[in-house]
C-alpha positions as CSV (number, residue, x, y, z in Angstrom):
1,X,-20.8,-7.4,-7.5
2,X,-24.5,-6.7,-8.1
3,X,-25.6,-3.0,-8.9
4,X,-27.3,-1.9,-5.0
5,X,-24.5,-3.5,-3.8
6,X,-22.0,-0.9,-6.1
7,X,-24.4,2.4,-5.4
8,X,-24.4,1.4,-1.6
9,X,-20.4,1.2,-1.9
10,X,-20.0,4.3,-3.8
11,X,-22.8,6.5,-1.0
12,X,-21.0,5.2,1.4
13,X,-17.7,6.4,0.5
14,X,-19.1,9.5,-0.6
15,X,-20.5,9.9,3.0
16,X,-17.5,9.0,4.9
17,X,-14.7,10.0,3.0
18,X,-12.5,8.2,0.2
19,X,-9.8,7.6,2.6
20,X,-11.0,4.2,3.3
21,X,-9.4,1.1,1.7
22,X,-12.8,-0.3,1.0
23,X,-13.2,2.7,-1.2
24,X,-10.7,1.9,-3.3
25,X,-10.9,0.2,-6.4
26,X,-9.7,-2.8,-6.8
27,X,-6.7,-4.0,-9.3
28,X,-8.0,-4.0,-13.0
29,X,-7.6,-7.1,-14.5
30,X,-5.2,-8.7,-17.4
31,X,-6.4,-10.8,-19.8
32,X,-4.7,-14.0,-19.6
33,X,-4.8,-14.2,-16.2
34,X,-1.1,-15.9,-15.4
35,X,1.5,-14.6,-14.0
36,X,3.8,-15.3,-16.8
37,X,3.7,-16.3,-20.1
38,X,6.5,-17.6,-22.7
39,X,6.0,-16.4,-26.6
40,X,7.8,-18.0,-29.4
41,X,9.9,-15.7,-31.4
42,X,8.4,-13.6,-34.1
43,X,5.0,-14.2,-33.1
44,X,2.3,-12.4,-32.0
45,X,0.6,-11.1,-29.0
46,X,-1.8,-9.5,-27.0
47,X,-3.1,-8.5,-23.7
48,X,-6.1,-7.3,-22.2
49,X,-6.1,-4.4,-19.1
50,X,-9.9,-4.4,-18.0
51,X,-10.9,-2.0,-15.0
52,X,-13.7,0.2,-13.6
53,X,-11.7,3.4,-14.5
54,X,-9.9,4.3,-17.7
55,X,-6.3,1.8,-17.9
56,X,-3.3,2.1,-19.2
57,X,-0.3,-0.2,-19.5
58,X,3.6,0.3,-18.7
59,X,5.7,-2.2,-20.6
60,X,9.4,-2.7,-21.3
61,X,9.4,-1.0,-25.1
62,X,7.8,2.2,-25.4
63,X,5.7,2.3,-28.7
64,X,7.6,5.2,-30.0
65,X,10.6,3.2,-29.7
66,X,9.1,-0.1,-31.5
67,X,6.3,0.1,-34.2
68,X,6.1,-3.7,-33.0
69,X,3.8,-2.2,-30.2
70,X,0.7,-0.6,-30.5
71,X,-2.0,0.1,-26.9
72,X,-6.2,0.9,-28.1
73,X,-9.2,1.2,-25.9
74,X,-11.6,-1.3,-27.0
75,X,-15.5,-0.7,-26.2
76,X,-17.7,-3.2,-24.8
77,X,-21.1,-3.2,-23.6
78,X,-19.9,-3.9,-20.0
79,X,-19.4,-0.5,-18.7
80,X,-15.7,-1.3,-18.5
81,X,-12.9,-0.1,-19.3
82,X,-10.8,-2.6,-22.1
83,X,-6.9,-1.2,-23.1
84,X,-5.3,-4.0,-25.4
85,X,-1.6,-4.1,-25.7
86,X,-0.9,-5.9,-29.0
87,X,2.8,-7.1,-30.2
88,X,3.2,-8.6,-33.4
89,X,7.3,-10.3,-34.7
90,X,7.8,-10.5,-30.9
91,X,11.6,-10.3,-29.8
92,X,13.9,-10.9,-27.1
93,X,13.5,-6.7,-26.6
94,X,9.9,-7.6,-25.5
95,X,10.6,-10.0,-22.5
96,X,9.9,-8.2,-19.6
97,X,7.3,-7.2,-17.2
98,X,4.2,-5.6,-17.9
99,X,1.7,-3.2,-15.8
100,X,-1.9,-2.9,-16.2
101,X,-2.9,0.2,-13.9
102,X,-5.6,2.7,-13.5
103,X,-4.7,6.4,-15.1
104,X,-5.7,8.3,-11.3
105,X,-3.2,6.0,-9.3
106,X,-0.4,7.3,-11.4
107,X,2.2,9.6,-10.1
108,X,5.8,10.8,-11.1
109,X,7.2,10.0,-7.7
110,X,5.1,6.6,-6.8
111,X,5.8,3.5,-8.1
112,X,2.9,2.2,-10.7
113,X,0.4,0.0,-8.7
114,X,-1.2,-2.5,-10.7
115,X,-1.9,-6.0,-12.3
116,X,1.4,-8.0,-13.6
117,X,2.6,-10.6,-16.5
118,X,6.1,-11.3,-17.1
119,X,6.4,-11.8,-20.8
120,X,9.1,-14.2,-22.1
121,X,10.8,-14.1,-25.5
122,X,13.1,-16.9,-25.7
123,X,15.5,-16.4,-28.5
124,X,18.5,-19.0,-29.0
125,X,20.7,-16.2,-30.8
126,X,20.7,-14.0,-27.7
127,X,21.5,-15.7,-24.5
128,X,20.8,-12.4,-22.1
129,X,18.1,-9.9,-22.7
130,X,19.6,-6.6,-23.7
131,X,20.8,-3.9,-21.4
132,X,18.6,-1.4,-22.5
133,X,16.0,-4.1,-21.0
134,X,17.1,-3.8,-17.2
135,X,17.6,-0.8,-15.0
136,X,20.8,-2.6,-13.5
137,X,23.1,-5.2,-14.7
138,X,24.4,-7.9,-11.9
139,X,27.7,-9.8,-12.5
């Protein structure tokens, strides 16, 4: 999207309101850009959240939880916004889904809105990811 085209989008907004869809900003973006992705046990790795507003990432272990997981903003000359989640000794615990979303569009009663990648973790000693994991268990 050129620049007049991104000052004409953000006047007109401003002028009629930021109630319109086309006012809203789009999903940010996760680097790799698959939908899922399989990592060998006890390796590393990383993902990218990139967006035109300040990102943040939900994921299945919170970093205070596992020192396995650390989130930093990354600058770039872009004039975006760059959150990389990195893993390192990946495990089982870390197979799950995780959110790239913008800060604003975050509420306690809505459900996160964003960009997806389901991380697997294959591990031959552990045939079901743990329960902590899941927010239900189906038999």
């Amino acid at each position: 999207m050129g620049t007049s085209h991104q000052v004409f989008l953000v006047l007109s907004c401003l002028l009629t309101g930021p109630g319109l869809i086309s006012c809203q900003l789009l999903l940010p973006s996760i680097l790799p850009n698959e939908n899922e992705k399989i990592v060998q046990l006890n390796s590393s790795f990383s993902l990218r959240c990139v967006g035109e507003s300040e990102v943040s990432w939900q994921h299945p272990m919170s970093e205070e939880d596992d020192p396995n997981v650390e989130i930093r903003s990354e600058e770039n000359n872009s004039g975006l916004f760059v959150t990389v989640l990195e893993v390192v000794n990946a495990s089982a615990a870390h197979t799950g889904w995780y959110t790239c979303y913008y800060n604003h569009t975050q509420t306690d009663e809505s459900e996160i809105e964003g960009r997806h990648i389901y991380i697997y973790v294959p591990d031959p000693d552990m045939a079901f990811v743990p329960l902590g994991m899941t927010d239900s268990l189906v038999i």
